[in-house]
FILO-983496 format. One line per field, with one value per residue (C-alpha): residue number from 1; z, x, y; residue in one letter. Coordinates in steps of 0.2 Angstrom, whole numbers, plus 5000, padded with zeros to 4 digits. Layout:
% FILO-983496
k (NUM:...)
z (Z:...)
x (X:...)
y (Y:...)
r (a:...)
This chain:
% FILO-983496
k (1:2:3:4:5:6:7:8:9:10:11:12:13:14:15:16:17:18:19:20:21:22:23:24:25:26:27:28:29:30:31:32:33:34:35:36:37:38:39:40:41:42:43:44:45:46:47:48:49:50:51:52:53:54:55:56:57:58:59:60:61:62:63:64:65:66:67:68:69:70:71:72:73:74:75:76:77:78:79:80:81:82:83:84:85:86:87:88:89:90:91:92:93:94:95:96:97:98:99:100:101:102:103:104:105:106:107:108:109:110:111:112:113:114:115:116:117:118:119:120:121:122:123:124:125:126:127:128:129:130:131:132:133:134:135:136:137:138:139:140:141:142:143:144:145:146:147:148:149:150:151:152:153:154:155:156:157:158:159:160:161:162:163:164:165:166:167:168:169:170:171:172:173:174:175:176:177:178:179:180:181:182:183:184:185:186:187:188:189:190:191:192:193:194:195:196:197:198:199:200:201:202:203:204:205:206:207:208:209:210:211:212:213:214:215:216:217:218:219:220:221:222:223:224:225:226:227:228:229:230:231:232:233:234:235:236:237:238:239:240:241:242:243:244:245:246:247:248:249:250:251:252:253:254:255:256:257:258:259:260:261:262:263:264:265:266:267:268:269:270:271:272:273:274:275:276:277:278:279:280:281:282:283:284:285:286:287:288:289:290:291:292:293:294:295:296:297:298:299:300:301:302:303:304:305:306:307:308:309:310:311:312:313:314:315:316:317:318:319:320:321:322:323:324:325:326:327:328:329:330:331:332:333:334:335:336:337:338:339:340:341:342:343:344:345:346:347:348:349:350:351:352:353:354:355:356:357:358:359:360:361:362:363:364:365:366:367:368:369:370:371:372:373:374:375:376:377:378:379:380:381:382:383:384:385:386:387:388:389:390:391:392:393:394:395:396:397:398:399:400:401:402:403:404:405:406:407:408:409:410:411:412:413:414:415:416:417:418:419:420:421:422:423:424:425:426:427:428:429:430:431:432:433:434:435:436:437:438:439:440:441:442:443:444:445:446:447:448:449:450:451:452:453:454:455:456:457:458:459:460:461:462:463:464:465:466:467:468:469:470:471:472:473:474:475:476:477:478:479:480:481:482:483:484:485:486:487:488:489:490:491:492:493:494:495:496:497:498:499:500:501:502:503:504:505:506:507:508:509:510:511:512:513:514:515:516:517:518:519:520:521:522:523:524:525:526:527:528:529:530:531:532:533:534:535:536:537:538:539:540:541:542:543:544:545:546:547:548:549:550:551:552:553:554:555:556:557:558:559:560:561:562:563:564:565:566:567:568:569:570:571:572:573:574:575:576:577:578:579:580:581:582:583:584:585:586:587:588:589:590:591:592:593:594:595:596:597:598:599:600:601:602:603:604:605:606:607:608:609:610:611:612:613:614:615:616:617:618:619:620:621:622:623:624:625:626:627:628:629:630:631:632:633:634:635:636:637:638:639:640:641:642:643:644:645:646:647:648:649:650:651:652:653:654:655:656:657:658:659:660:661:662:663:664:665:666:667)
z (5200:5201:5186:5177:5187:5181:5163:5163:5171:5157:5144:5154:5152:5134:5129:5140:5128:5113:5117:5121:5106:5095:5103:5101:5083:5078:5087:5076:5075:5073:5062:5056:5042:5026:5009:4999:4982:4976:4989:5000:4996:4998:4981:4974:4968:4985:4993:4988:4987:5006:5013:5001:5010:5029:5028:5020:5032:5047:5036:5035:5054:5060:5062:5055:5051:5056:5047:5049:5037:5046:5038:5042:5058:5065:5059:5069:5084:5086:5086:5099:5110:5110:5101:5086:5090:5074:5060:5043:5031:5040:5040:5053:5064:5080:5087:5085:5095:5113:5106:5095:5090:5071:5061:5049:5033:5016:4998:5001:4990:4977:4987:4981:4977:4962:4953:4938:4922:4922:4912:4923:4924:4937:4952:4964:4981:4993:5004:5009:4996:5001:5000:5002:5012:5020:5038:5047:5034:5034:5047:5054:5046:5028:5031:5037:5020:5015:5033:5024:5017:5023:5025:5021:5026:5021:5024:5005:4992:4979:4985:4987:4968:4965:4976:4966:4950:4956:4961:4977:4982:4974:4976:4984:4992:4986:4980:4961:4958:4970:4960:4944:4949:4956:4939:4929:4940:4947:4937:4919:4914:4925:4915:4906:4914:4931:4934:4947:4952:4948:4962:4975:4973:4989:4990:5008:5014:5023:5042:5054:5068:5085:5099:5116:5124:5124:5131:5114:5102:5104:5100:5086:5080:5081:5072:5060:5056:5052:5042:5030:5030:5024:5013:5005:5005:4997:4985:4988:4992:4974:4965:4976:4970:4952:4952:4955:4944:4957:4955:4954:4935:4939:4935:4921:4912:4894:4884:4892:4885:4900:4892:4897:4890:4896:4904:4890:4882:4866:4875:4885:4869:4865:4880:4881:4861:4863:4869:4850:4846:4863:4856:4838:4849:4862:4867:4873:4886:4890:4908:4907:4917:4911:4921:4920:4908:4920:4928:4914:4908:4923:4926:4907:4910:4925:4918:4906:4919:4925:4915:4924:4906:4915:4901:4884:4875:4878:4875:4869:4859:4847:4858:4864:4850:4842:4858:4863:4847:4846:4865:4858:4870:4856:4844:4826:4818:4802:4795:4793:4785:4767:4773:4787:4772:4778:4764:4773:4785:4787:4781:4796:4809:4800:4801:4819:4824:4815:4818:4803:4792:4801:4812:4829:4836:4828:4826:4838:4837:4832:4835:4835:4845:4840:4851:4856:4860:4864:4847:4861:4875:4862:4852:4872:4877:4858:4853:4839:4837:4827:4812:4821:4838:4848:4867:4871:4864:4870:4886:4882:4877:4893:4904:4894:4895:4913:4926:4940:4948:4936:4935:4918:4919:4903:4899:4904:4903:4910:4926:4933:4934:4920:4906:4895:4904:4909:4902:4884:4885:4892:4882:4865:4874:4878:4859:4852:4865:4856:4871:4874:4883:4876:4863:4850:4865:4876:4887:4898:4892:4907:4916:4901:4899:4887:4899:4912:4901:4894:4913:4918:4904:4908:4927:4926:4912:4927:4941:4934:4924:4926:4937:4956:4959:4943:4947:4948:4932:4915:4899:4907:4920:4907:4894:4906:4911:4894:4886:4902:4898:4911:4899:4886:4880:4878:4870:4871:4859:4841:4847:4860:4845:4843:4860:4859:4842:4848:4856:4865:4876:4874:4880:4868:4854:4844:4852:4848:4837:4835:4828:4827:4843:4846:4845:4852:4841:4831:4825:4827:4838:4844:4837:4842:4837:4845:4843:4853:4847:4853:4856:4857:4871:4869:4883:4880:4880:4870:4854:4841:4849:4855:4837:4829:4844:4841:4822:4827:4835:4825:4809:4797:4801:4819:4813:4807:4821:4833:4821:4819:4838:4842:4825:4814:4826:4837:4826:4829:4823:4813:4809:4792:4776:4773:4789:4783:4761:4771:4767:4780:4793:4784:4785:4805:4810:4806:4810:4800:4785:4800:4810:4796:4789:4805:4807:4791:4794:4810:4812:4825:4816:4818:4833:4839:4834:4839:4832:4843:4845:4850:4839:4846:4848:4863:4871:4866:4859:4871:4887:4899:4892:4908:4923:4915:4910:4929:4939:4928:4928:4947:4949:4938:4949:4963:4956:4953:4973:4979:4985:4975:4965:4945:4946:4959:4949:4934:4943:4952:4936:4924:4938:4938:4921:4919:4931:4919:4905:4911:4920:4903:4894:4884:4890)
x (5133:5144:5153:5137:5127:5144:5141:5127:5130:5144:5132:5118:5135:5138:5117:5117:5134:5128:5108:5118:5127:5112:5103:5118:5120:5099:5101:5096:5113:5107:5118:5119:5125:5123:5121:5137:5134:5137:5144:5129:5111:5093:5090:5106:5101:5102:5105:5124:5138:5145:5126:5127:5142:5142:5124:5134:5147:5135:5121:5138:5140:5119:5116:5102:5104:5093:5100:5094:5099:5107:5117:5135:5139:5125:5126:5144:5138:5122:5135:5148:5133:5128:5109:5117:5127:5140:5141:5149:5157:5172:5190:5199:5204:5212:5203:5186:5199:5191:5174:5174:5183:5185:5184:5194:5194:5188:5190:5185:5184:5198:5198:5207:5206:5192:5196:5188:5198:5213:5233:5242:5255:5248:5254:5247:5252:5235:5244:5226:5216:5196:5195:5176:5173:5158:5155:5162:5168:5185:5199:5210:5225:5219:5214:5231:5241:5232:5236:5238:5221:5206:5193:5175:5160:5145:5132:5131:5141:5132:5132:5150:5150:5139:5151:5167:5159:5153:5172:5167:5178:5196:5195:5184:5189:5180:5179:5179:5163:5155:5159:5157:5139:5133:5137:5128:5113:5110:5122:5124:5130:5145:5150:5168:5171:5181:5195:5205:5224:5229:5244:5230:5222:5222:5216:5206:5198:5181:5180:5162:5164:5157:5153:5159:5146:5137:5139:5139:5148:5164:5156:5148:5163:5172:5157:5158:5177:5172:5161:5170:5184:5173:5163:5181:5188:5170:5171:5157:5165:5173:5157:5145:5158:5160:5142:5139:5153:5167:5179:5196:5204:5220:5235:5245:5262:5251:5242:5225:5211:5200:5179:5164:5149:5128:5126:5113:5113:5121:5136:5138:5142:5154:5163:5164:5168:5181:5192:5196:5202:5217:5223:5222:5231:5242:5250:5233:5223:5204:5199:5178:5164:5148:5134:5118:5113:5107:5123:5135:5129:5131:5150:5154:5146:5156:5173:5172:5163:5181:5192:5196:5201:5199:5190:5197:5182:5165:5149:5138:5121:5116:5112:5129:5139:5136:5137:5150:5160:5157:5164:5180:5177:5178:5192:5187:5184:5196:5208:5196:5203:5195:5188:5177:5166:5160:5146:5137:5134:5114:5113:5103:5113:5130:5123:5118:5134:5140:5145:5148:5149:5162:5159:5165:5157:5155:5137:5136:5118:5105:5085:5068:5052:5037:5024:5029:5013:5007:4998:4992:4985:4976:4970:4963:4953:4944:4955:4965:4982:4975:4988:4994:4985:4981:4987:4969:4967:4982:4976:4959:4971:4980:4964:4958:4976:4980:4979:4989:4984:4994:5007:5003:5002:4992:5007:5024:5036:5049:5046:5065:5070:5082:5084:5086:5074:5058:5060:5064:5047:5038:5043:5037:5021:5018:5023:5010:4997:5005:5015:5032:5048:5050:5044:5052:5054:5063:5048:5046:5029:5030:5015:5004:4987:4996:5008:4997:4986:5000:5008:4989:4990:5006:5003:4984:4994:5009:4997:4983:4987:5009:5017:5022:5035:5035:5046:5060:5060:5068:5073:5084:5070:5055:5063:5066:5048:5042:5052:5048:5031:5025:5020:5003:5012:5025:5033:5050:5066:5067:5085:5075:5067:5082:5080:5062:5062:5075:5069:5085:5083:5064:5047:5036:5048:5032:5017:5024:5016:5023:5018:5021:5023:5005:5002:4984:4981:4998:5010:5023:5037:5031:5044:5062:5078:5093:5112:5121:5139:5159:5167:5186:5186:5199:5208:5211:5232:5229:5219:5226:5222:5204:5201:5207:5194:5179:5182:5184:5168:5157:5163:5153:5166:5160:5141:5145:5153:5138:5125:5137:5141:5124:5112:5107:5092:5104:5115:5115:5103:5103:5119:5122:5113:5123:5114:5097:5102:5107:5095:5098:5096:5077:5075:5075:5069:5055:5054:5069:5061:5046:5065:5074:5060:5056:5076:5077:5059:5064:5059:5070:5072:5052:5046:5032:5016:5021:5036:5051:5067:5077:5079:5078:5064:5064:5078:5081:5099:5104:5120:5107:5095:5103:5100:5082:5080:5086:5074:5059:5061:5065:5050:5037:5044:5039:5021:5023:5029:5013:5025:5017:5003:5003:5001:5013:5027:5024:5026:5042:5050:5044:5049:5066:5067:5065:5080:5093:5086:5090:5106:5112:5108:5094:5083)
y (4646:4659:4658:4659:4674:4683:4677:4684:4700:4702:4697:4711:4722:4719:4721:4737:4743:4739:4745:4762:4761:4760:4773:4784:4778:4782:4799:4815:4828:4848:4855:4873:4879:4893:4899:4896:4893:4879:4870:4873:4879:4878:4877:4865:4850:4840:4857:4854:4846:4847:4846:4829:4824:4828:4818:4805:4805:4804:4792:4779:4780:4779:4794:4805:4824:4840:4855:4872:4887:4903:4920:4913:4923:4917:4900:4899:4909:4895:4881:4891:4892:4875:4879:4866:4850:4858:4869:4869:4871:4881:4885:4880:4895:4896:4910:4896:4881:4885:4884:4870:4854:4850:4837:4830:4838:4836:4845:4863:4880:4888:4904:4920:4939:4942:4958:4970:4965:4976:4975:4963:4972:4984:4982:4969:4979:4977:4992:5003:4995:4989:4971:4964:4948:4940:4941:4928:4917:4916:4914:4927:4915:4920:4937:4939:4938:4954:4963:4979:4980:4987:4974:4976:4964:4962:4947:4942:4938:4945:4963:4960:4957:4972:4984:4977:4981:4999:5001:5004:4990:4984:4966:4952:4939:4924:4906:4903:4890:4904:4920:4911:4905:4919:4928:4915:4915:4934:4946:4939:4956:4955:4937:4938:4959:4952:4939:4931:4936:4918:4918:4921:4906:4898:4880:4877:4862:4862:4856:4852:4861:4854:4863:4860:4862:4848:4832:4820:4831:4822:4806:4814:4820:4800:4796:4809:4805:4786:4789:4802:4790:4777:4787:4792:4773:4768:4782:4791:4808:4809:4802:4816:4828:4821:4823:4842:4845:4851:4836:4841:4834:4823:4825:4817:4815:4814:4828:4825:4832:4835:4836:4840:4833:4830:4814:4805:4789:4798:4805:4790:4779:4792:4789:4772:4772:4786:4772:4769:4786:4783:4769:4780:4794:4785:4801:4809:4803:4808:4815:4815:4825:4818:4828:4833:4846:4859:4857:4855:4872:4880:4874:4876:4895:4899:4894:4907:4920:4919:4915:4898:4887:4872:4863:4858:4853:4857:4853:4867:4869:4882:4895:4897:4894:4911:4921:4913:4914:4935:4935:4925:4911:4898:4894:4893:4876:4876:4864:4850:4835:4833:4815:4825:4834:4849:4850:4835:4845:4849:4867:4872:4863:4871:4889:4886:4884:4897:4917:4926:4913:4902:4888:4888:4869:4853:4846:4829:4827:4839:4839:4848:4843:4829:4818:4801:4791:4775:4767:4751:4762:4773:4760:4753:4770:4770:4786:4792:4803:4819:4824:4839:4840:4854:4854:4855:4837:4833:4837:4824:4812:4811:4811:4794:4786:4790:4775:4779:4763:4752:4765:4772:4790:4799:4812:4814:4831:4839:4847:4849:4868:4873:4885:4867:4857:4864:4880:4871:4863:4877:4892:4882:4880:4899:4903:4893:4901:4917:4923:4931:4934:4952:4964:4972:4987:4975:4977:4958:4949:4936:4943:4940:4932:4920:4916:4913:4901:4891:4887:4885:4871:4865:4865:4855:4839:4839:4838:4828:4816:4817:4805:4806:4820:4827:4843:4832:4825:4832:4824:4810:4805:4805:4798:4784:4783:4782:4768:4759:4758:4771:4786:4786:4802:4814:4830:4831:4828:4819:4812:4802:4793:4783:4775:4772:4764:4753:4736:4732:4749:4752:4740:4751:4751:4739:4750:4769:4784:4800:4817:4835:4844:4850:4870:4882:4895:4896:4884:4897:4891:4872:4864:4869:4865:4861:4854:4847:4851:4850:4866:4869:4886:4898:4895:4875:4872:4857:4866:4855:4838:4844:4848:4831:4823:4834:4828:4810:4810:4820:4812:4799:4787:4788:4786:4770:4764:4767:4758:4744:4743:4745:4747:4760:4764:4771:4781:4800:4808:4824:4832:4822:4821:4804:4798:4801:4794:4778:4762:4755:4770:4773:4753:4756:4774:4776:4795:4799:4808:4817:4822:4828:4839:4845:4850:4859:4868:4875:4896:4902:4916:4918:4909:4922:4928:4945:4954:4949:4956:4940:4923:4906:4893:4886:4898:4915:4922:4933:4931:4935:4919:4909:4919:4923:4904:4898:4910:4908:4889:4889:4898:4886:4872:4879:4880:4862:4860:4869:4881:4898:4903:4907:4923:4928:4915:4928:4942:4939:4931:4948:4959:4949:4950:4967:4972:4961:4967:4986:4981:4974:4989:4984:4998)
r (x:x:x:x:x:x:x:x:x:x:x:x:x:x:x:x:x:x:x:x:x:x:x:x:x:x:x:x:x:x:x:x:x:x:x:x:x:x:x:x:x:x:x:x:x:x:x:x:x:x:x:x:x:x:x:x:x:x:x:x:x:x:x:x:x:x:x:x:x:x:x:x:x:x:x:x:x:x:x:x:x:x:x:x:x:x:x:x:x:x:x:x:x:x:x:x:x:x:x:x:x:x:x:x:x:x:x:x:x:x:x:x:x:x:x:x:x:x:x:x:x:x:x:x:x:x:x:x:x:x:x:x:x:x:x:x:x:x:x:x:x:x:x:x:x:x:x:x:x:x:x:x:x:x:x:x:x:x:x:x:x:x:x:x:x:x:x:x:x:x:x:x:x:x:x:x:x:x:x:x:x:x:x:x:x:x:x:x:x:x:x:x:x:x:x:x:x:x:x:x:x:x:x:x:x:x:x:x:x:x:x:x:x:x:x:x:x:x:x:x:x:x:x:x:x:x:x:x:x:x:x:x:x:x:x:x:x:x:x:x:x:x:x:x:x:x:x:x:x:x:x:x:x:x:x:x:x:x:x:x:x:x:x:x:x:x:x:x:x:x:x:x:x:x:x:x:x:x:x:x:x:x:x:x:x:x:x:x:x:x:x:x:x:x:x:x:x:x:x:x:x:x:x:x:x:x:x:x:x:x:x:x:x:x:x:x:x:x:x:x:x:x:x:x:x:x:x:x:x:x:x:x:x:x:x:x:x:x:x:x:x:x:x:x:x:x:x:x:x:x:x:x:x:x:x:x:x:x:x:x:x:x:x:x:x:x:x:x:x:x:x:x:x:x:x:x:x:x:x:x:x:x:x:x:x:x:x:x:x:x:x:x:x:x:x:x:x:x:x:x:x:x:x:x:x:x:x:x:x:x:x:x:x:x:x:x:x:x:x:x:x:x:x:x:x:x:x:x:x:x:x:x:x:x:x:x:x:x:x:x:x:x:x:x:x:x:x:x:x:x:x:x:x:x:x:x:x:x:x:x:x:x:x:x:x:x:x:x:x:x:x:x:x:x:x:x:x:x:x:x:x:x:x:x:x:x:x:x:x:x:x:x:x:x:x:x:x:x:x:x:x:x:x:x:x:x:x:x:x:x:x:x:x:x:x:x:x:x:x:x:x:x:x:x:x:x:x:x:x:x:x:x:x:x:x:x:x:x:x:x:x:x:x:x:x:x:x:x:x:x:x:x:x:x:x:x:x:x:x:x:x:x:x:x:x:x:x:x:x:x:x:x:x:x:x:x:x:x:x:x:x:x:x:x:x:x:x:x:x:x:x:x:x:x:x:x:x:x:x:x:x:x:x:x:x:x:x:x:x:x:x:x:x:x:x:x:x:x:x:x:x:x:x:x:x:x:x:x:x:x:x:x:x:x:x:x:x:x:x:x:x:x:x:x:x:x:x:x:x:x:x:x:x:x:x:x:x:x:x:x:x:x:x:x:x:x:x)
């Protein structure tokens, strides 16, 4: 009897441990923590990189995350004082040991001392010169190996930036993806005018910081550890990294060409087929970051805001070839082999990706804009595609289509914030309602009534007749969506038609229409164009072997691998008048001759009703295009959210635009 009451008190024991355990494991962790673009941020995609992470971490151990957003100082004070069980990211300082205990660490920033462009010869002595920092960011250890500076703060980075560029600072202290981002996203005019002292870098891993003044932090803390170690082990960490483009490029005894390319279906095939050209090249190996394109143009802009050179080849469109070849960022394409034939080139594609007559990128793929429909649901609602329809019948399309109940939703477009996703869509709509983004005085039209009735439009098709959480979808997400069977409509790329058509990656492949991309009251600027190209950037060590890849790839000889790995259909589309001579390409797409017209007709040269003073469809041809693209689009997303009216999106975004415009000296 005994020995069973104290089996059972033991088992009382055991079910009391692990009761405690699980309520320990399901409890909610307050964390503080700040704006650090882009590691951390309300607005990054998943609010960043080491947000994405420490959830991970705790996710992989039970525990759920509350995090609030504080300046830094006050981020760190919260935590010291017990108000939040941690903060992060931080350096570990000693002067924060009696206050906190710190974790273990994972990959942190590239810190070091940001500079105007100057001859680097001049001496590098910090004796009495003004070095910027934010408040509270950095330990006392770092700030050391500049002791004879004087050390400024401020709360923000970016006016930080601005003091550096007025010269009322000599240098700022500041991580390189930081920096870099800000200048892409806020102070486009400051892109390719500062640079990094290289031997300042200062690599800095990132620590959680827990208070000591509460009870469980050290349990959360042992919790914290296990699960970054398994997230690490799994790997998670380097995938979360990977994906926001912040993983570090390995290191290797061969030439490795390191690329940076969108993560589509198009680009992925080159990828996996790109095994052909190692074995081709067995001293060169290839080191891939296949992102999103919102993304991949951020990280492919910032590395030449400072100079980083971390890329050998890159993937750019037509909107930066040009720019970007009379900044000298790109090398020159010459010395083609005779086997490539230039002259096969489409004209309009080759003079895109040119500057002053010589090309500086290689055309991968290249599109405009058309309507993908469903022939079987309009067939069903008693409806016919017009010719060339008008977004108001587009719009009555949509309304007869759309059954949400069976998850088929009457149109589909890109809602996700972006210069190249919504922004791409969006600004074809407002030229054909005979809107803007400037006039020929430089003046911004974005508070116009032909603004306002184009997002009008666009906002009631998302919101009425679009699927469930539209403002997260872009051209990856809808395209998914509508060769799924999900979509009665959608405006969006000619490349896509290549994966609709195709029955092996498409369930409406035998039920699908298409026309041109409908207009209002012009057809001026409804149907863009755009190429995808490889570039070779100036600063790439390995120039020779980049060139003899972005060749490889963009060469007939690569065309006909794809359509005999996986069919014609799937061939990209284009770049090549071979392509669209070929029988059996024209046997299989039936959109080739539509694509190919619809390529060499392109206006960008004449996209507005209204005299402009810029070129460009669907973007316009300016440095500044980003910023202005990333803040408008944020700000249409955010009318998609519920989060702000119309009119005041308009406002903010004309009176932003209106500030680049006269800081980059257009006015």
């Amino acid at each position: 009897m005994k020995l069973q009451q104290a089996a059972i008190r033991s088992l009382l024991i055991l079910l009391a441990v692990m009761n405690s355990m699980q309520v320990a494991n399901s409890e909610t962790i307050s964390l503080s923590t700040y704006e650090l673009p882009p590691y951390v941020g309300r607005e990054l995609e998943n609010q960043g990189a080491i947000l994405e992470i420490v959830t991970k971490a705790f996710e992989s151990s039970g525990y759920t995350t509350e995090i609030n957003f504080f300046p830094p100082a006050r981020a760190i004070t919260n935590a010291a004082q017990g108000m939040s069980t941690a903060v992060f990211p931080v350096s570990r300082d000693s002067k924060f040991e009696s206050s906190f205990l710190f974790s273990d660490s994972f990959p942190g920033i590239q810190l070091g001392l940001l500079r105007k462009k100057r001859d680097s010869r001049e001496s590098q002595s910090f004796t009495g010169k003004k070095i910027g920092v934010v408040r509270g960011t950095f330990s006392s250890s770092i700030l050391n190996n500049f002791e004879s500076a004087i050390f400024l703060e401020s709360t923000k980075n970016e006016l930080l930036l601005k003091m550096l560029f007025a010269g009322r600072i000599d240098y700022l202290l500041i991580d390189k993806f930081t920096a870099a981002d800000l200048m892409v996203d806020k102070l486009p005019h400051m892109i390719g005018k500062l640079e990094f002292i290289e031997k300042s870098i200062i690599p800095i891993n990132f620590h959680v910081a827990f208070t000591k003044q509460t009870l469980n932090s050290s349990t959360a803390l042992s919790a914290f550890n296990k699960g970054l170690k398994k997230i690490v082990k799994d790997g998670t960490l380097d995938s979360i990294l990977y994906n926001h483009g912040l993983l570090s490029f390995k290191k290797s005894d061969k030439k490795t060409l390191r690329i940076a390319t969108v993560s589509n279906s198009d680009m992925i095939t080159m990828k996996r087929l790109s095994t052909a050209f190692e074995k081709e090249h067995p001293d060169i190996e290839l080191d891939w970051r296949v992102i999103d394109e919102s993304l991949l143009r951020r990280r492919l802009l910032s590395d030449l805001a400072v100079s980083d050179g971390q890329y050998d080849i890159m993937t750019i469109g037509a909107y930066e070839a040009p720019i970007w070849a009379q900044k000298n960022w790109l090398t020159p394409i010459t010395n083609l082999p005779e086997k490539y034939d230039n002259n096969d080139l489409i004209k309009t594609v080759r003079d895109g990706l040119s500057y002053n007559s010589q090309l500086f990128a290689l055309p991968f793929y290249a599109e405009s804009s058309m309507t993908y429909y469903r022939k079987d649901l309009f067939s069903q609602a008693g409806i016919s595609m017009a010719a060339a329809p008008t977004w108001e019948q587009i719009k009555s399309y949509a309304a007869k289509i759309h059954d949400p109940a069976n998850k088929i939703y009457g149109i589909c477009l890109r809602g996700k914030a972006g210069w190249g996703e919504n922004i791409a869509l969006l600004s074809t709509i407002i030229n054909t309602y005979g809107g803007q983004w400037f006039d020929m005085n430089w003046n911004a039209k974005i508070d116009s009534p032909e603004w306002e009735s184009a997002v009008s439009l666009y906002l009631d098709l998302m919101k009425n007749y679009g699927p469930p959480e539209v403002e997260n979808n872009g051209y990856s997400e809808t395209l998914a969506l509508f060769s799924s069977g999900h979509c009665g409509i959608w405006i969006d790329a000619t490349v896509a038609a290549s994966t609709l058509f195709n029955p092996n990656k498409s369930t409406v492949a035998n039920s699908l229409g298409f026309a041109p991309a409908p207009v209002s009251i012009t057809p001026k600027g409804s149907q863009w164009l755009w190429i995808w190209a490889l570039a070779v950037p100036s600063a790439s060590k390995l120039p020779k072997e980049a060139l003899q890849f972005i060749s490889w790839a963009t060469s007939k000889d690569y065309i006909k691998t794809v359509a005999q790995e996986e069919g014609w259909v799937a061939a990209p589309p284009g770049t090549r008048y071979s392509t669209y001579y070929n029988k059996e390409y024209a046997s299989v797409a039936p959109f080739a001759t539509f694509v190919l017209n619809a390529i060499e007709n392109s206006e960008p040269k004449d996209s507005t009703l209204k005299p402009s003073p810029y070129t460009g469809v669907q973007y316009i041809s300016i440095p500044e295009f980003p910023a202005l693209g990333v803040y408008v689009g944020n700000k249409i997303n955010q009318t998609l959210r519920g989060k702000i009216t119309i009119k005041a999106a308009l406002k903010d975004a004309q009176e932003f635009s209106e500030r680049k415009i006269r800081a980059a000296g257009y006015k």
